[in-house]
Every structure is written in structure tokens, then in C-alpha cells.
N, C-alpha and C positions, 0 to 999 in steps of 0.2 A: 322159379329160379331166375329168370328173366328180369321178372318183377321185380325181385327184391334189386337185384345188377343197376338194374334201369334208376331204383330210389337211391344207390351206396353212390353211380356214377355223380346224381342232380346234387347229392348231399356234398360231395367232393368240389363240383363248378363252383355251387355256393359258397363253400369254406375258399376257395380260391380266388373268387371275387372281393370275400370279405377281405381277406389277405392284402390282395393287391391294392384294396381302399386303403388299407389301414397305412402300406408300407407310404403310398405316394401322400397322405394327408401327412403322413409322419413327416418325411423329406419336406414337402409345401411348407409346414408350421417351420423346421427348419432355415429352410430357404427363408422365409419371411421377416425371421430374428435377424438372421445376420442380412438383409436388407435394412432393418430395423437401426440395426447398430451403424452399420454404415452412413446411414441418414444424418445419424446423427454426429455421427463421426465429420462427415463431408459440412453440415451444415455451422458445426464450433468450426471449420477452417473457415470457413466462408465469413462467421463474424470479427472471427481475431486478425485476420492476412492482413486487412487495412493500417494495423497497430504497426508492421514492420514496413509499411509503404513510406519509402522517402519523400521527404518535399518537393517541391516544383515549384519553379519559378517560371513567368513565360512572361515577354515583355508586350505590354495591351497596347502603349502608348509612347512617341515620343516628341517633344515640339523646342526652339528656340527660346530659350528663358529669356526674360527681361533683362533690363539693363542694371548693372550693380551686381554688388557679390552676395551669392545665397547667406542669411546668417539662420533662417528656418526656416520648417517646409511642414505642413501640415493636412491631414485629409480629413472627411467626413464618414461619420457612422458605413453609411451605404456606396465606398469609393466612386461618389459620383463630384464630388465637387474637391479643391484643394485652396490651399493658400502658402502664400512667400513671403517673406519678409525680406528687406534687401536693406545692405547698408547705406540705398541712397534715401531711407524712413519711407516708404513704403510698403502697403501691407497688401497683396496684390491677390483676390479671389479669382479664381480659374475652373474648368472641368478638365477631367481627367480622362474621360471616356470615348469609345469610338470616334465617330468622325471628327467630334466638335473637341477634341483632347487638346489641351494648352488655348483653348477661347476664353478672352477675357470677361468677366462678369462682371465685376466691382472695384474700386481700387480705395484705400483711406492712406491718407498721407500723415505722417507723426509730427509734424512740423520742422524735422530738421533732418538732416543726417547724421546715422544712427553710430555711435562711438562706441557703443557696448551693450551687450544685451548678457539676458538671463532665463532661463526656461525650467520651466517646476515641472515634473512629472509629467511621464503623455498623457496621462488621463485627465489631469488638470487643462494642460495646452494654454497654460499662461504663459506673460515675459513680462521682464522690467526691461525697460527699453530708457538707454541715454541717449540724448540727441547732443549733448555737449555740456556742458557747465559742470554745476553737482547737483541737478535733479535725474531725478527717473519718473518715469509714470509706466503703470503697469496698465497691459492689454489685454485680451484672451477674443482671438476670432474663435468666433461660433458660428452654427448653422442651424439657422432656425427654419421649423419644418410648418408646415402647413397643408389644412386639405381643404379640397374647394370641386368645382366642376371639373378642373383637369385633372384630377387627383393629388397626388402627394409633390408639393412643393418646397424648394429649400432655399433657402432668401441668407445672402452670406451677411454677416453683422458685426461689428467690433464694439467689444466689450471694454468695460474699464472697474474690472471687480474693486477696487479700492475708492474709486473715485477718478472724475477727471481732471484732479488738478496735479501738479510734478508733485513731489515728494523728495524734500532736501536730504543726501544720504551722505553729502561728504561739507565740510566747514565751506565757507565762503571764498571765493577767488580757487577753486580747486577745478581739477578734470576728472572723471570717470573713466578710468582703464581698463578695469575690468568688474564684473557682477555675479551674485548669485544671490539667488531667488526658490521662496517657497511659499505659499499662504493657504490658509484653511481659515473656516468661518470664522476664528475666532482671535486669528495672529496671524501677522505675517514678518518677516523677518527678510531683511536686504541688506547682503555683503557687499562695499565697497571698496575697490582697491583706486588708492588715487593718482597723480600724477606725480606722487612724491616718492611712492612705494609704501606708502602707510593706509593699513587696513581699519576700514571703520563697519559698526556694528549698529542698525538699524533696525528697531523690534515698533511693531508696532500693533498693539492692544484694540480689539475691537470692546464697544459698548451702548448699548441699544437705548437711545432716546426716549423717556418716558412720557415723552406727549407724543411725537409721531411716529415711535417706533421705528425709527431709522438708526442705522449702524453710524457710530463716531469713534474715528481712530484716536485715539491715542500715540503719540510716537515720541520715542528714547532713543537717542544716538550715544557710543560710547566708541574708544579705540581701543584696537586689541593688538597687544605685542607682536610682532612677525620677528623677533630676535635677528635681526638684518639680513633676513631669509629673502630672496627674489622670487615675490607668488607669480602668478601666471595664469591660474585659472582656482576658481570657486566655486562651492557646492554648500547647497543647505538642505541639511534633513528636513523631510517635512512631517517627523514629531517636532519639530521647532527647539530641538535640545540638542544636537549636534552640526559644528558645520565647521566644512575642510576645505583647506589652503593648499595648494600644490606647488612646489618649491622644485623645478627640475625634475628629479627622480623620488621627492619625498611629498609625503603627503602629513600634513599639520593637522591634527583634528584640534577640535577645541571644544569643551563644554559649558554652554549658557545658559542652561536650565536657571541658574539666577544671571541675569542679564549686569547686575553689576559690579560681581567678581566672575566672570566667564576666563576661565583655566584651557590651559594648555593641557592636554591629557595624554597623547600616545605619537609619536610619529615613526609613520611607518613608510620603510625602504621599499618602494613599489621596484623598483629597476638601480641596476647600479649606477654611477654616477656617469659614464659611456655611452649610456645606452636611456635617454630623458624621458617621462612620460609624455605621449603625443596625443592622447586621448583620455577624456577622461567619463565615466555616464555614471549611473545607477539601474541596478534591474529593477524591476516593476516592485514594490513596495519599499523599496529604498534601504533596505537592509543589507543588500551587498553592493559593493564598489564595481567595479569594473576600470580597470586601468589597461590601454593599449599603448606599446611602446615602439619605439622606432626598427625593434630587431624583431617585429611581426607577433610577439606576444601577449596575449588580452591577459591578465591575470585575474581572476576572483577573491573578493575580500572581505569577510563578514566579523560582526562579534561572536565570540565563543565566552563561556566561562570559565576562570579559570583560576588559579591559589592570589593571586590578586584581585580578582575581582574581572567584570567584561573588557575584556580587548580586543581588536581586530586582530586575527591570522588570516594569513595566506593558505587557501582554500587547492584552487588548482588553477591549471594554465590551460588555453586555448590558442592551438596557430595560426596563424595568418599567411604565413610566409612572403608578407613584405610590409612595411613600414604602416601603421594602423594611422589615419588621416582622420576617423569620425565613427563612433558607436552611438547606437538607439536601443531601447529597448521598447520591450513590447509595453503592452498598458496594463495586461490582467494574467500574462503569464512569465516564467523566466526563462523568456527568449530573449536574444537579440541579435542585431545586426551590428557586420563589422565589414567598413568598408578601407582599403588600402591604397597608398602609394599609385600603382600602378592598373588601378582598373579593377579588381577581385572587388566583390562585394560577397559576404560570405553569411550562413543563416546558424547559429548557435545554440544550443542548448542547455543550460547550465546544471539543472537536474541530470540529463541524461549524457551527458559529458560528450557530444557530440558533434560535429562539422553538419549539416542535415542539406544544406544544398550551397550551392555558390555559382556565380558569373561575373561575363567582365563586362567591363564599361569603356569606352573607348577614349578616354580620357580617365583621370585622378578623379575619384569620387569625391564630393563636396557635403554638403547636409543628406540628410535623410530623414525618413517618418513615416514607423507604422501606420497602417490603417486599424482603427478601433478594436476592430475582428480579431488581426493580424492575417487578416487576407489580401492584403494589400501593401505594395509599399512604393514609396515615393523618391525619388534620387535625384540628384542635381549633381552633373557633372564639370567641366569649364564653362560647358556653350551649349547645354540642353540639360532638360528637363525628361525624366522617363517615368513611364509609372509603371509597375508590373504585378500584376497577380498571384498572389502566393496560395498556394493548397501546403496546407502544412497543419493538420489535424491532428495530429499524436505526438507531438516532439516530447514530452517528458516520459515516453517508452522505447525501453534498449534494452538490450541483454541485461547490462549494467547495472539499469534504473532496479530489474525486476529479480534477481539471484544474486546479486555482492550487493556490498556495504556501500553505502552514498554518505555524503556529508552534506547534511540536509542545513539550511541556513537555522543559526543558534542552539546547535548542537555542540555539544563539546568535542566528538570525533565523529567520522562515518560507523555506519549503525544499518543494520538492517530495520528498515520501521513500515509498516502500514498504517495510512492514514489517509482517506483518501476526498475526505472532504470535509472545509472548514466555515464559519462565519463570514470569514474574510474573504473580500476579494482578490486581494495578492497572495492569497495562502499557496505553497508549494507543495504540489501533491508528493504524498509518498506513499508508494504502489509498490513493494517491493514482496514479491509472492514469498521470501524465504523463512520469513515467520509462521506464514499460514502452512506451508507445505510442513514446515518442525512441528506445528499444533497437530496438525493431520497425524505425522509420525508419533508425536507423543501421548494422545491419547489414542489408538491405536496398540501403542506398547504397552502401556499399563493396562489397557484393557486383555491385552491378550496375556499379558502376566498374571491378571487376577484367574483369566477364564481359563487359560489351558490348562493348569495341571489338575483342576476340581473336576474339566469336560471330559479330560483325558481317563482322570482316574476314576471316574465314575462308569464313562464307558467302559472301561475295561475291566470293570466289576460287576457292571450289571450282564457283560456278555459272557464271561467267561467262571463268574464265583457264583452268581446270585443265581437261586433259584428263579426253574419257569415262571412259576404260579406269581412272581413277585418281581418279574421281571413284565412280565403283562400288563403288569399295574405302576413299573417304574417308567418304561421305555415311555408311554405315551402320556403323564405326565408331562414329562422332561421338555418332551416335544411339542403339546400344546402353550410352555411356554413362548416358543415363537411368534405365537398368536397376539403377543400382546403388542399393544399401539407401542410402540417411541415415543411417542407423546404422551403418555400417560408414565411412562418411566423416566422421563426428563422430567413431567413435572413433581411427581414422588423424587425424585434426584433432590433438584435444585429449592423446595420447600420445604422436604421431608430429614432428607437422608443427610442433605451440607450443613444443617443447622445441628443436627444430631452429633454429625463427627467433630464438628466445631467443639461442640459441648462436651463430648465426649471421648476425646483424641487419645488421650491415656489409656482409656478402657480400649480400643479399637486397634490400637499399636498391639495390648496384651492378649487380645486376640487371636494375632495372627502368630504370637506362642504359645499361648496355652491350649487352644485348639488340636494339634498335631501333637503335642504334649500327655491331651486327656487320650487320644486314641492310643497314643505308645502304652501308655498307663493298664486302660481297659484290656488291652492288647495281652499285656503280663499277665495284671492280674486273669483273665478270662485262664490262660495256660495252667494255673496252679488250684481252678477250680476240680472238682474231681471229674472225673468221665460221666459219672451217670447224672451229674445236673447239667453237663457240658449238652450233653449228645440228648436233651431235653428241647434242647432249640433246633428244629429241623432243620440238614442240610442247604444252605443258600440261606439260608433267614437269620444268617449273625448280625447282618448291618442294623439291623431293628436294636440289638442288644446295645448301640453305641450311641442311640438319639435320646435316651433320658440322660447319660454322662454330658454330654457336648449340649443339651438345653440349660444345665443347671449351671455347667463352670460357663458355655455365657452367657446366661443372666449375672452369675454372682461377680462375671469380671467387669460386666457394664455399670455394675452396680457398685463396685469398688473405684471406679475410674476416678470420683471426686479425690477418693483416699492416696489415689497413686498420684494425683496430680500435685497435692498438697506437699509430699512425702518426697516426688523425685523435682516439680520443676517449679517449687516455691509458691505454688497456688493460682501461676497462669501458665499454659504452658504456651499460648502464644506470646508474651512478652519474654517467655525463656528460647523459643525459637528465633524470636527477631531480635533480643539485647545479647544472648549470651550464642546463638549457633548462627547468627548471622542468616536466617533464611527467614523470607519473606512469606507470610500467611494468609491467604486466598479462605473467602467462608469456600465458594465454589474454585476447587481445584481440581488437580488430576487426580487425584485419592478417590474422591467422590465420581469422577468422570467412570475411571477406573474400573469401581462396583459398580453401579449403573448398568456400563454400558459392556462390562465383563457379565453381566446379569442376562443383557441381550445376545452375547454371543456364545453364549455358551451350550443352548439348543443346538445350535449350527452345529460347534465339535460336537457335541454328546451323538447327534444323530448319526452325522458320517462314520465315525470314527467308532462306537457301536455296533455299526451294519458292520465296517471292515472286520473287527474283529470276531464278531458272529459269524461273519461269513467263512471261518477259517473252516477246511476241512475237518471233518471228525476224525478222519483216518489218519488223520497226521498228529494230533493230540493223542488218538487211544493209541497211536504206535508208541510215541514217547512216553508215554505211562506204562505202558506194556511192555519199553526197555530198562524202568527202573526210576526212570526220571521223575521225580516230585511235581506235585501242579504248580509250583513257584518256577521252575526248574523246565517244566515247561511251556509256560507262559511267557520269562523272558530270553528263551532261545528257539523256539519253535514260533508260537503265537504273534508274537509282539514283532520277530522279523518277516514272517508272511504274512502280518496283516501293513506290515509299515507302510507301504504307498497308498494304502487308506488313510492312514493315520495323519498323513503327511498331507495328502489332500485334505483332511476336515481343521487342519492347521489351518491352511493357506483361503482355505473356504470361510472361514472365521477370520479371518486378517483382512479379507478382502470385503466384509460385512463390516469391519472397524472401521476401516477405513471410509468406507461412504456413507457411514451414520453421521444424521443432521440432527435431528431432531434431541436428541440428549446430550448433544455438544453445547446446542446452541441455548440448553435452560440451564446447565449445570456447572458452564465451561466460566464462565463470567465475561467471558468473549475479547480477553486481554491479547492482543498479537506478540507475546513478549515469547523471547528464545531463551527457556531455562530450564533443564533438567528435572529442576525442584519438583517433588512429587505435591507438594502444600500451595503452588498457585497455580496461575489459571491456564489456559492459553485461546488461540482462536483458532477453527481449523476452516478447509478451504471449503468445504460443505458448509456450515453456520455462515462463511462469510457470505458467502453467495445467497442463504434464506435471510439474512440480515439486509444486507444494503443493495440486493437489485430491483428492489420496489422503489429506491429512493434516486437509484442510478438514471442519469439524463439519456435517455437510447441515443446510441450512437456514438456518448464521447468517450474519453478514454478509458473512465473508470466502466462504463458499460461494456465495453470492450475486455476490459483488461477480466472481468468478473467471468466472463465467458473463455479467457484462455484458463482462470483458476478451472473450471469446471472440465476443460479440455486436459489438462493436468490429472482431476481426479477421474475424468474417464478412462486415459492410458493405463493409469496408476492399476483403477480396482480393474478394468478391464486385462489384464496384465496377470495380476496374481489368479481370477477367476478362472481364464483361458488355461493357465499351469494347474490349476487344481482339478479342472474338468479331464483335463489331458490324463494326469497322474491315474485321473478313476479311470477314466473309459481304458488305459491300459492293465489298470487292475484286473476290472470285469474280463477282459478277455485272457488275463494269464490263468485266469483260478474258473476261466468255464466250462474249460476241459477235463477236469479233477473231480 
């Protein structure tokens, strides 16, 4: 008796031990997850924080400028070295840097004092430069680099891209009043205004010498009408097809694309005639204006299209709050600078519609000039020279930029768009998550449209109608389809199944009525067979009786589909969707997405959603049938409301698997960012963006960034509906584990 006590006691320590392992690896795996989550939760803050970190400006350097008035200011690649142009025709090289900041290097003299100059682009960092008469000659200080035993050296140089001799821009016995300038390899074009008030036009053709392959200008002067308008300052595009007059408060465009009928085309009221333009730039690829006026307003001014044809609108405004004195812009993005009146120099963003930092100057600000980076910028005030350090790594991200509509330059209106990189150097990024976040939500919806009522009603026939024996054999099925790759249903998607409904869209649409149609049908007829062939098909095994009906009508409707397409939409039914219903046809759409990836989520409801309802008490079924109640009768008042917080969870458990599918978005979706309902195109969601473009994203800039807040996004997101689904169950489990 002892004995056995002694073996029941050891047996019990045992089971008590095992217990206690099981309960604390249970809690540890626990604990581990949501460490797990957290990680990564803390680690997307740690990449994205920097996107909302403001700029800074901090001043590195200040020294006594030389003698004469700043007319430009210039830096090098590596903010080590500068230059100045002054109106007494000197071109003055300098450092910028600690100790040795404002030490003279180099100086070239233009040979005269300088009456008007002209400056093409920062990236270019050229001028036409007049010293008096009616010549110009154009410049471009550069800094040539070299390496040697002391390592990297930079040797300042002045350039003469056209040549060294003047270039006649205005008739004989004239003066040069004012200039503007642009050239590329292949033209260059210089606006002249003279001492008369009459503008002249100067194009000048490059042509490569066929014995020594050296460039030969060619040059054409012509006058262009100012309708006895008083200019004031000039600008030339540098596509070489557009170039603007500033008259006071208007601005003259003109078009020269043929040099010798060049047209007047648009003039546009930048400020009213109270209030004059005081500033005039371009942002970085010349496509929009920039005009600052006297009552502290920068305004933006790009082409749009429109029942005329391209013209400049007025985009939006930027403030100053005090009289704009000089704008820069950056060289490779649309930044710039605005400096004022009274000292404010202020840092802009034109994408992201923003003020991003600003300081004062102790004196009226004078020229300015980024540094190459835009980590750098240069300032000249009365009686000093300053240079200061800019950290300013994200300005094209704002709330703004990334959830509302922007007006992106050559847009007809603001537009939600994603685009986040181009050929181009001056390309304007457009980051705007509220396309991807709609893609996300709309294939998601459709998916969960195609999948829940077949998950739904499946579950709740295989737990509650269908026989054991054939529920044995349905249940894990169902289930094993989970097993299958995303990637193997993305690429059966976007090869198999788009080209199919393409071809077949007629038959596919008749589908989804004749289908529920044929079971109505079977349904009847099945009621008007007699009893004794009825009750031949055992209890739970009717569903079998309704898969040779629902094989035949679809096959014979897929196979009618040419017929219906001939008969309802004239023989294409994509040219009937796009010329007569006005909707645009995607091969990969959301239809396709839809099935797919409604294909993938449908294990998920089937399972949950299954268990809840099998899990329903017995005694609460046989009671309701024991009062009278029909199995219909009790299924949707008994069944279907004690199992619903299952139910409701294998929803949300399936919505939250829609949502963070990549893999059959990204084969099936045709990866379009577009916001449309249309069930026939495409879209992009934020999962696909992120396996699309963060192999190609540069670590660390903005788009790198910005792909990692998408992903911060879809973790709230699925984490979000997950946490509500789990919750839903684990309070199921414990209402119904007392019953």
C-alpha cells in the first residue's frame, strides 16, 4: 500500500513539473513575441524619426568681404573653397572653412567694371558678364581637383565655356542694362536690354569643325517687341525655347523656339501693380518661376495644361514676412532660399510646402549660393561674408507631401501620386503614401468580398449540415490549402488567371450569376424529387449532389463567353468598357487580384470560423430542436449568434492576411499607384511597394526612409486588426469553456 502511494506521489511531482515547464516555456515563447514585435516596432521609429527632423542651419564662418558690391557668390562640391564676383570685374577665390575662412586664394580680373551680369542655373554656375559697351563674355569659375602626395587638392580656375573673346549682343554705340543667360552644349542664347529700353535677342548655334573637331559658334541677333513695357530684369530657359521679361509686377514670356518670328505668348500678373516684383529665380530644373515681392510673398509658377493649350498658373505662396531682397535655389532639388529686407534669410520647400528653418543676418541680405550638396550656403551681407552649414536631408517629407494632394510641377491640378524616382536630375519626387495606403485597402476589399461569403458559407455547412465522415475529408482539405506559396498563386494570378479573364470577361461576369442561380434551381428541383430517391443520398452528403450541376453550367458558361461577348458588347468587350462605359481595362486588375488573393484567404476564414461554429454546444442546438425549432431556424438564431465572436474574428483574421499579402499583389496588381474604385485596373499596395523599390532605394534618403514609414503603416494597420481578432477569440474561449 505504501508502495503503490510512494509510485501515485513520484507520478504526480512528475506531471507537476511537466506542468510548470510547459506553463513558463508557454509565457517565455510569449514574452519573446511581443519582444519580437516591439523590436521591430521601436526599430521602423528609429528609421523613419529623421524624415520629420527639421533643418538646421549653424553659422561655420564669418570674414570682411572685399571691396565692391556682391553681384554672385559661388561654392565648391566639398564646401571647402568659394568665389565672388563684384561689380568692380573681379572674380575673387576664397576658403570658406575654419580658421583660414575668407583667405584669399586667387583673384582674375574681367577687365573692366562690371555693368550687368547674368547666371544660368546653380548646376551650370555660369555668367555673361558686361564690363561696358555692347559686348558680353561669358565665365564659369570652376574647381579643379587633383591628387598627389598631399592628397586631394583643389586649384580654383576661370573658365570661358563659349570662348575668350566678347560676344556683340546689342548694335553698335549701345550699353548693356541688363542680361540674361543660359547655354548647353549645343546653344546658347543671351537677352539684352539696352540703354534705350529695347530688348535684343542673341542665339547662338554651336558646330563641330571637321578637321579639328573644335566647337564654332555660330551667332544671330534679332529685336524683340517690349510693347513700351519698362523690363527690369531677364531670364532664359535653359531648354532655349522660352525666355522672360519682368515689367514691374508682370512678367512677358516670349516663345523662340523659331528665333526669327519669336512671339509673345502669356503675360502673367505675378503681384499687383502696388506691390512690384523684387526678386526674381528658378527652382532647380527651370520649370517653375519663383517670384518674391515687396509685401514678403515668394509666389510659385509652373506650366500646366489646359483647353488652350500650356500656360503658366499660379501654383501657391510662400511668406517671408518682409520685403524679399534675393532667391537661390538649390541645384538637384526644389529647395530654395529667401532672403529679406531686414536680415531673415529663410530655407523653403516647394514640394512639401514648407518654411524648414530661417535666421537673421545682421544687416539686409545681399546674393546668396548653395552649396552643390545643399549642405552648404553662402551669404553676403553690407560688410560680410558668412557661410553656414546646412543639415537639411528630407525637405520634400511633410504631412502634406505624404496623405493630401500636392500640385506636382506639369500637373494639370494637385493629385495624390507616387513616384519616387526618375531619369532626371531635377525630377521632383512624389512620395505621397495615399495611393498605396487605397491600393492596400482595395485589394484587401475585393479580396475579402470574393472570400467571405464562400469561407463563411462553407464553414457553416461543413460544421453544422455536413456529415462527419465528409467533414473529415472537407475540413483538412480546406486547410491544407494554406500551405500553398504566394508566390506560386501570384504567378498562376498574373500568367494564368489575367489573361484568362481578359479573354473571357463575359463568361466570368455570367458566372458570378448563374452559379447561385444553378443551386437555386438544384435546390427546387432536388424538393419535388420523391422521398425514396431523396433519402438515397445519405444524411450530410447533399453537397456532392450539386458539384456535377455547378461543373457543367461552368464549363458551358465559359464556353459561351465568345457568344455573350458578340451578342451584348459588339465583339470586344474591352473597347465597350472604355468607348461606351467610360472605364479603364487593366490585363492585371483588382478582379484578378480579388480571386487570387480571395483564393489565399479563404483557409484562414474557413478555419476559424468552422471551429467557432463546431464549437457551439450540443445542448443548445438539441434544446432548440427539442422546442420545435427547424435546423434553418436554428442555426440563424441559436448557432450563428453563439458562434458570432468567432465568426467575427475569422473575418478580421482574413482581413488582416489581405492586407499584408505581397507576393500576389505584386505579380497580379500591375503595380499602377492609381486611386479608383474600378474593379477592371490596377493598383499598387504598400506591401508590393516596399518588395518592389527597396532594393533599388539609396539607404538612408528619403525614399529609403519614406518605404520604411509605408511598412510602419502596414504594421500598425495588420497589427491593429490581428490584436482585435485574437482578443475577439481568446474572449470566445473563455465564455463558452464553462458550457
Amino acid at each position: 500500500m505504501s508502495q503503490a502511494q510512494s509510485v501515485h506521489l513520484s507520478a504526480n511531482r512528475r506531471r507537476l513539473i511537466k506542468d510548470r515547464l510547459a506553463k513558463y516555456g508557454v509565457t517565455l515563447g510569449g514574452v519573446m513575441v511581443l519582444v519580437a514585435l516591439l523590436l521591430i516596432f521601436f526599430y521602423l521609429l528609429y528609421v523613419i524619426l529623421p524624415l520629420f527632423k527639421g533643418a538646421e542651419i549653424t553659422q561655420d564662418a564669418s570674414w570682411q568681404q572685399g571691396a565692391g558690391r556682391t553681384l554672385a557668390l559661388g561654392l565648391d562640391e566639398q564646401n571647402s573653397l568659394g568665389y565672388r564676383i563684384s561689380d568692380t570685374g573681379e572674380v575673387d577665390f576664397f576658403a570658406v572653412k575654419g580658421a583660414e575662412a575668407g583667405k584669399a586664394l586667387k583673384a582674375f580680373n574681367l577687365g573692366g567694371r562690371v555693368s550687368a551680369i547674368a547666371a544660368t542655373l546653380p548646376v551650370q554656375q555660369s555668367y555673361a558678364v558686361a564690363t561696358g559697351g555692347n559686348s558680353v563674355m561669358v565665365i564659369k569659375p570652376s574647381f579643379n581637383v587633383s591628387y598627389g602626395d598631399k592628397g586631394r587638392q583643389t586649384t580654383p580656375a576661370l573658365a570661358y565655356p563659349l570662348g575668350e573673346d566678347a560676344i556683340e549682343v546689342l548694335p553698335a554705340g549701345r550699353t548693356i542694362k541688363a542680361l540674361g543667360f543660359e547655354y548647353r552644349s549645343d546653344g546658347a542664347v543671351i537677352l539684352a536690354l539696352g540703354d534705350t529700353g529695347r530688348l535684343w535677342l542673341t542665339r547662338l548655334s554651336a558646330e563641330e569643325n571637321f578637321l579639328t573637331g573644335e566647337k564654332e559658334w555660330q551667332q544671330s541677333r534679332l529685336e524683340l517687341a517690349t510693347d513700351g513695357r519698362v523690363l527690369s530684369a531677364l531670364r532664359v530657359n535653359p531648354n532655349l525655347r522660352q525666355i522672360y521679361a519682368l515689367a514691374g509686377s508682370q512678367l512677358v514670356v516670349y516663345d523662340i523656339r523659331d528665333p526669327e518670328h519669336a512671339s509673345l505668348t502669356q503675360v502673367l500678373d505675378l503681384a499687383d501693380a502696388k506691390n512690384p516684383v523684387t526678386a526674381l529665380a528658378f527652382l532647380s530644373g527651370a520649370n517653375s518661376i519663383l517670384a518674391g515681392t515687396r509685401n514678403g510673398t515668394i509666389s510659385q509658377w509652373f506650366e500646366v495644361v489646359g483647353s488652350n493649350g500650356r500656360h503658366f498658373a499660379h501654383i501657391r505662396d510662400f511668406k517671408l514676412g518682409q520685403p524679399v531682397m534675393a532667391l537661390a535655389g538649390e541645384f538637384n532639388r526644389k529647395g530654395f532660399v529667401a532672403a529679406g529686407s531686414q536680415g531673415k534669410v529663410a530655407l523653403f520647400h516647394a514640394t512639401s510646402e514648407v518654411e524648414l528653418a530661417d535666421l537673421t543676418l545682421p544687416g539686409a541680405a545681399g546674393d546668396m549660393a548653395y552649396a552643390p550638396r545643399a549642405n552648404g550656403l553662402l551669404v553676403s551681407d553690407d560688410k560680410k561674408m558668412h557661410f553656414f552649414k546646412v543639415d537639411n536631408q528630407h525637405p520634400e517629407v511633410s504631412f502634406k507631401a505624404l496623405w493630401q494632394k500636392v500640385w506636382y510641377e506639369g500637373y494639370q491640378a494637385p493629385d495624390y501620386v507616387w513616384q519616387s524616382t526618375s531619369g532626371s536630375d531635377d525630377f521632383e519626387p512624389k512620395l505621397s503614401l495615399a495611393p498605396l495606403a487605397f491600393g492596400t485597402i482595395k485589394a484587401a476589399f475585393y479580396a475579402m468580398l470574393f472570400a467571405t461569403p464562400l469561407a463563411l458559407a462553407g464553414a457553416i455547412y461543413t460544421a453544422y449540415f455536413m456529415s462527419g465522415g465528409m467533414r473529415r475529408f472537407i475540413k483538412p482539405t480546406v486547410e491544407i490549402m494554406e500551405a500553398l506559396p504566394t508566390v506560386i498563386l501570384g504567378f498562376l494570378a498574373g500568367l494564368w488567371l489575367a489573361p484568362l479573364v481578359e479573354e473571357h470577361l463575359p463568361g466570368i461576369v455570367a458566372l458570378l450569376i448563374m452559379l447561385p442561380l444553378t443551386m437555386l434551381l438544384v435546390a427546387v428541383l432536388w424538393q419535388r424529387l420523391p422521398k425514396k430517391l431523396r433519402h438515397k443520398v445519405p444524411e450530410g452528403w447533399h453537397a456532392l449532389v450539386l458539384v456535377p450541376p455547378l461543373v457543367l453550367v461552368g464549363y458551358g458558361t465559359m464556353a459561351l463567353s465568345p457568344v455573350l461577348e458578340h451578342w451584348l458588347f459588339g465583339g470586344d468587350t474591352r473597347l465597350y468598357l472604355t468607348n461606351v462605359l467610360g472605364m479603364d481595362f487593366d490585363q492585371r486588375n483588382a478582379l484578378v487580384v480579388g480571386i487570387a488573393m480571395g483564393f489565399a484567404v479563404i483557409p484562414t476564414i474557413f478555419t476559424i470560423a468552422e471551429d467557432a461554429v463546431f464549437s457551439v454546444p450540443k445542448h443548445l442546438t438539441q434544446g432548440s430542436l427539442a422546442l420545435g425549432a427547424t435546423p434553418w431556424q436554428t442555426l440563424t438564431r441559436v448557432v450563428l449568434l453563439t458562434a458570432s465572436p468567432g465568426i467575427f474574428s475569422a473575418v478580421m483574421m482574413g482581413l488582416g492576411r489581405a492586407v499584408g499579402e505581397t507576393m500576389i499583389v505584386l505579380m497580379a496588381t500591375g503595380n499602377t499607384p492609381v486611386m479608383d474604385w474600378n474593379i477592371f485596373e490596377g493598383m499598387r499596395t504598400l506591401s508590393a511597394n516596399i518588395a518592389v523599390e527597396m532594393g533599388e532605394s539609396e539607404v538612408g534618403s528619403s525614399h529609403y526612409r519614406v518605404l520604411f514609414l509605408a511598412a510602419f503603416v502596414l504594421f500598425i494597420f495588420t497589427f491593429l486588426f490581428n490584436t482585435v481578432a485574437e482578443f475577439i477569440r481568446q474572449r470566445l474561449r473563455e465564455r463558452y469553456s464553462s458550457l
